[in-house]
C-alpha positions in Angstrom: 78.7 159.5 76.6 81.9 161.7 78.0 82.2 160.9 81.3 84.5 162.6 83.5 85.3 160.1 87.1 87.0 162.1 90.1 88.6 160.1 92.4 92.1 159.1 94.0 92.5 156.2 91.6 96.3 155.5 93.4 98.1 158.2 91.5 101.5 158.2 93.1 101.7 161.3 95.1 104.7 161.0 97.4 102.4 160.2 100.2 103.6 156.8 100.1 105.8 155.1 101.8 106.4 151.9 102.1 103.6 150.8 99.9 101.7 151.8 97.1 98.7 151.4 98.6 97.1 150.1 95.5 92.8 150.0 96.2 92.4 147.4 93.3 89.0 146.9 94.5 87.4 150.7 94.6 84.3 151.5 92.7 85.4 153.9 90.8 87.7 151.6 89.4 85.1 149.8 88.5 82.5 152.2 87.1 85.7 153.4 84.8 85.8 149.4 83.7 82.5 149.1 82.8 81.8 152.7 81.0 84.6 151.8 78.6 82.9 148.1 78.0 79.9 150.0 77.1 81.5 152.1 74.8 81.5 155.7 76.7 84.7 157.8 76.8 86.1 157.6 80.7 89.1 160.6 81.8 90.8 159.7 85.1 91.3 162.9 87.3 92.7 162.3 90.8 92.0 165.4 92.9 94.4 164.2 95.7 97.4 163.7 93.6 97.3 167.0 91.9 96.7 169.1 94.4 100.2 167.4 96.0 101.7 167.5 93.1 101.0 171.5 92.6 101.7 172.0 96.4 104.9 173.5 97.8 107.3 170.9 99.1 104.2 168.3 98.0 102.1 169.2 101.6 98.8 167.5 101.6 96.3 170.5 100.9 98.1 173.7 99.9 98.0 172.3 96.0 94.3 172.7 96.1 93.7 175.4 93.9 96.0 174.0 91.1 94.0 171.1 91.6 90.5 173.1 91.0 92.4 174.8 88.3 93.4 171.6 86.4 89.8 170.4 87.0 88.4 172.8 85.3 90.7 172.6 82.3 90.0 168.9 81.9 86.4 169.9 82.1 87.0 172.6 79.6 88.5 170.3 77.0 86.4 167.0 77.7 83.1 168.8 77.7 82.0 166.2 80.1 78.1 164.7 79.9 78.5 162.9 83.5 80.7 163.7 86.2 80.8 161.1 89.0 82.7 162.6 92.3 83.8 160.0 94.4 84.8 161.2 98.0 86.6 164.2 96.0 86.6 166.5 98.3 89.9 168.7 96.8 87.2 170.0 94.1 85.2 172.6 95.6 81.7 173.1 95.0 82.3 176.6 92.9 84.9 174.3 90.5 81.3 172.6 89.8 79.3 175.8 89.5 82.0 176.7 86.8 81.7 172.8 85.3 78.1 173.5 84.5 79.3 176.9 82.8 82.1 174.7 80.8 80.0 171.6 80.2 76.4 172.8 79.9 73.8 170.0 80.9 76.8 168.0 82.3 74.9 166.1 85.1 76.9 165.8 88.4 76.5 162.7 91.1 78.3 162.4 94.1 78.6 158.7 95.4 79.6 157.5 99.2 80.3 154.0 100.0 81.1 154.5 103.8 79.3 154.2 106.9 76.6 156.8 107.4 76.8 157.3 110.9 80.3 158.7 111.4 80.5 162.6 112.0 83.3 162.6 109.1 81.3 160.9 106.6 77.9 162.9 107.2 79.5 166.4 106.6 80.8 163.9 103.3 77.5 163.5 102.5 76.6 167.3 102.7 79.2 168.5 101.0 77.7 168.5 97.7 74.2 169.5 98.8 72.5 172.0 96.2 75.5 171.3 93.6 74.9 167.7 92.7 72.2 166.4 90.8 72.2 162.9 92.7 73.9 161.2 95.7 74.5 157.5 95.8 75.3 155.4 98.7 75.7 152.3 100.0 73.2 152.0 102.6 69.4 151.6 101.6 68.3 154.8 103.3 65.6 156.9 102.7 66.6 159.6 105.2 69.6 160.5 102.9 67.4 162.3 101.1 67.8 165.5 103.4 71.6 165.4 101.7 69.8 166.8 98.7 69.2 170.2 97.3 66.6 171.6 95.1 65.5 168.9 92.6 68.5 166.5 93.4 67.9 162.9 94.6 69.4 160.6 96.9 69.3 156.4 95.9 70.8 153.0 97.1 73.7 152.0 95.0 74.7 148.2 95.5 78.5 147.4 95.8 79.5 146.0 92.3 81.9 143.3 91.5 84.1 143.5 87.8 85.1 140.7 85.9 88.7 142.3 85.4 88.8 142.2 89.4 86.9 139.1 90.8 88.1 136.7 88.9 88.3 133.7 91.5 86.1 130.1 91.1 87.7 129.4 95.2 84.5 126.8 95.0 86.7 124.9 92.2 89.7 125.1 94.7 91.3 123.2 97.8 92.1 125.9 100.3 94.8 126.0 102.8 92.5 127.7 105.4 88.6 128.0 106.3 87.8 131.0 107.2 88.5 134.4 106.0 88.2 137.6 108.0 90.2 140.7 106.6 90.1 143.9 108.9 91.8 146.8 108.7 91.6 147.8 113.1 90.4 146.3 115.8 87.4 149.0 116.7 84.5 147.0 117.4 82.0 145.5 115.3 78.2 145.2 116.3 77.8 141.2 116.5 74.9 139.7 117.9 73.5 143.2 118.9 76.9 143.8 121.0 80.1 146.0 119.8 83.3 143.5 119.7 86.5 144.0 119.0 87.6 141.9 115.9 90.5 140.0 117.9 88.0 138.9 120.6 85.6 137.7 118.1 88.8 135.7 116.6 89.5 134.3 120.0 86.2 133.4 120.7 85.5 131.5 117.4 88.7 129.6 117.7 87.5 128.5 120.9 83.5 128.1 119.8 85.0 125.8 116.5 88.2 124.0 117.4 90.3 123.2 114.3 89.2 126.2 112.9 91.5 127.3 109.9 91.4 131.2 110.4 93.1 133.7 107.9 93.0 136.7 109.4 94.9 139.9 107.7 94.8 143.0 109.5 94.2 141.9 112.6 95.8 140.6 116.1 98.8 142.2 114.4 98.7 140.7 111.3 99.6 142.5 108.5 96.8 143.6 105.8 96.5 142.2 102.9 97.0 144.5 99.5 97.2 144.5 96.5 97.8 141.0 95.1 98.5 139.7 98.5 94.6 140.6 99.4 93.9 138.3 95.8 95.9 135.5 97.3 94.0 135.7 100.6 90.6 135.5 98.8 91.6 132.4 97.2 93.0 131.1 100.1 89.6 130.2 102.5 86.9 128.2 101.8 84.8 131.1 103.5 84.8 134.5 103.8 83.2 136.6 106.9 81.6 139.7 105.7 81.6 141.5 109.1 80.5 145.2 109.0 80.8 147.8 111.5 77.5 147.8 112.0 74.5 144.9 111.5 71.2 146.5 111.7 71.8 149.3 108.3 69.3 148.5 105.7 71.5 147.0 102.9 74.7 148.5 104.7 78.2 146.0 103.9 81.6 146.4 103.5 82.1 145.9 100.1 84.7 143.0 101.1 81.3 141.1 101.0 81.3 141.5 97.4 84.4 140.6 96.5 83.6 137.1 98.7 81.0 136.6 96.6 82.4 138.1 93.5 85.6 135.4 94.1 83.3 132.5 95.4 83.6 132.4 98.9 80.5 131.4 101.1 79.9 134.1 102.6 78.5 134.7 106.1 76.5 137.3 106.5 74.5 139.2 110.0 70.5 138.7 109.1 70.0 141.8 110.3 71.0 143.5 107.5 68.7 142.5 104.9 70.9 140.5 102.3 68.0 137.7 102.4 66.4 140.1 100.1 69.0 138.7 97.5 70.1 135.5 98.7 68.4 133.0 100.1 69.7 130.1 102.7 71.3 128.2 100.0 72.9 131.2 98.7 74.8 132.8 101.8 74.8 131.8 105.4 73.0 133.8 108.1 73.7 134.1 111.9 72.7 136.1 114.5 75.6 136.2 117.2 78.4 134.2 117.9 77.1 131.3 118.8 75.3 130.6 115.8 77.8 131.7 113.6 80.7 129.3 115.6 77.6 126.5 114.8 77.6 127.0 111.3 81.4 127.2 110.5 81.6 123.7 112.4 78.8 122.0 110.1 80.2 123.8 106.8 84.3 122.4 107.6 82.4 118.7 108.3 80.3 119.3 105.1 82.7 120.4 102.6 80.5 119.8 99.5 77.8 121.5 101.2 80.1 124.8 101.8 81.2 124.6 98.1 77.5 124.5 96.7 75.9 127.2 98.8 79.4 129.2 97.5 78.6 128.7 93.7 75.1 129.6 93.8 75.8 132.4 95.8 78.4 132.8 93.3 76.2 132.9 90.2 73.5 134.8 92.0 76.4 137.4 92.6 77.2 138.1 88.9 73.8 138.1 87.8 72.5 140.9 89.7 75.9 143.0 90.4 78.1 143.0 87.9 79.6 146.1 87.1 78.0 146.8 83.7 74.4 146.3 85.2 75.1 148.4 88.6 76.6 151.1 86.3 73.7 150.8 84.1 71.2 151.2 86.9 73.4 155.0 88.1 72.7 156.4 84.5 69.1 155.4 84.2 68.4 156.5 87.8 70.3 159.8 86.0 68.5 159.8 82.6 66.0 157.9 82.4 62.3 159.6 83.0 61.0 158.1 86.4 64.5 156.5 86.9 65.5 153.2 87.1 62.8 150.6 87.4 63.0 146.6 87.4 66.0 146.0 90.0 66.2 143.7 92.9 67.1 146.3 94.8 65.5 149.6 96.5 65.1 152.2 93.1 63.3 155.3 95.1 65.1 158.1 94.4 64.8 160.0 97.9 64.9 163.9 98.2 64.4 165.9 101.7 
């Protein structure tokens, strides 16, 4: 299969400055990783970097019909079977009309991986509506369906992890800190059924579990972790703190709680959200608020072998169900297959509105 994958990929566009910003960690990094294992052609087009690169003085936006116009070209020449769009909103939805033109049959999914509640992200997740074929997210929804046109589908799509990416046994390791909690701002987080900042919630478990051992990138002014400095931190806790914005989403997670688990991490995990589905108490650890979470990070550091156990099994469970090849897999016969995908752990419904 030809498969053409749409996304910002970290093409240098003179954005920058005093990083790369390298997103290791991104999906579509990882679908491109695992349609090439499988033996399906995978083209790179970064939307955001050539419409800067075509724009006068490089200003964000006024190179977006060159981008359109390159788009098309690649689509022209590749003859694409699958295009996956992946928050590429420089293409515009008549650059797709034309694609089907170019590339007839080509099928066309649009996948989201952020929070589905944000005003931003909702006109996201309308933008393709009547053009795409399919839209996958993150979050087990069956409402998403009204994103959908005519004869196009909405479906959960599980955060994978990729064996060129997570590559860490931290169960096999001695680690210089306990606790990991990455965050990129201090907006609040819905713990225990309450919005709380991230640097009170540090403060408070400090004070809930003394000793505590806390790597905390991102926040209380620390800088984030990227790139391989983000690797290092992953292998530097015996435990990882998968913390999403909010609890209560059905199957909703930042996908840093893949790469915990992905890297072997325990991972702790809000049981609101429905992960027992997949884990079980030996797998992951669930808690309900503070208190109980404070709780189980003291009888994890006194129980050491305990911590590293429940982190291999939820390790193993991890690369069983989500590895990259299988999630990506699961996208194309939810695509191709008659009836769609069938046989997963997790939701296959294909929702429309």
């Amino acid at each position: 299969m030809r498969i053409l994958n749409v996304g910002d990929f970290n093409w240098m566009t003179g954005a920058e400055k005093d990083t790369a910003r390298l997103s290791l960690f991104d999906i579509c990094r990882k679908f491109s990783l695992a349609a090439t294992r499988g033996d399906h052609l995978v083209v790179e087009f970064s939307d955001r970097a050539v419409d800067r690169m075509g724009a006068p003085l490089r200003l964000k936006g006024l190179g977006r019909p060159w981008a359109n116009r390159r788009f098309l070209q690649v689509v022209d020449e590749l003859r694409p079977d699958l295009i996956l769009l992946h928050f590429a909103d420089g293409i515009d939805n008549a650059s797709l009309a034309e694609a089907r033109r170019l590339s007839p049959g080509v099928v066309i999914a649009d996948i989201n991986i952020d929070p589905i509640w944000t005003d931003k992200n909702r006109r996201r997740l309308a933008l393709r509506r009547g053009v795409a074929d399919a839209l996958f997210v993150t979050t087990a929804e069956p409402a998403l369906g009204e994103f959908t046109g005519h004869g196009a589908f909405a479906a959960f799509l599980p955060n994978p992890v990729d064996p060129a990416i997570e590559t860490g046994r931290v169960f096999e390791m001695e680690t210089p800190f306990d606790l990991l909690f990455p965050c990129g701002d201090d907006e609040p987080r819905e713990i225990g059924g309450a919005p709380v900042p991230p640097s009170i919630a540090v403060l408070t478990l400090k004070g809930a579990a003394p000793g505590l051992r806390l790597s905390t990138p991102g926040v209380g002014g620390e800088p984030e972790a990227r790139g391989v400095r983000y690797f290092q931190a992953l292998q530097s806790a015996r435990m990882g703190w998968a913390l999403s914005r909010r609890a209560a989403l059905p199957l909703y997670a930042s996908d840093r709680m893949a790469h915990f688990f992905g890297w072997g991490l325990t991972v702790l995990l809000d049981r609101r959200a429905g992960f027992d589905r997949f884990y079980d108490g030996g797998e992951a650890i669930y808690y309900s608020g503070l208190d109980d979470l404070a709780a189980a990070l003291r009888r994890l550091i006194a129980d050491d072998a305990s911590a590293r156990a429940v982190a291999r099994r939820g390790w193993e469970k991890t690369w069983r169900l989500f590895h990259s090849t299988r999630v990506l897999a699961y996208l194309l016969a939810q695509l191709f297959d008659d009836g769609g995908a069938r046989d997963y752990e997790w939701p296959c419904e294909r929702w429309a509105g």
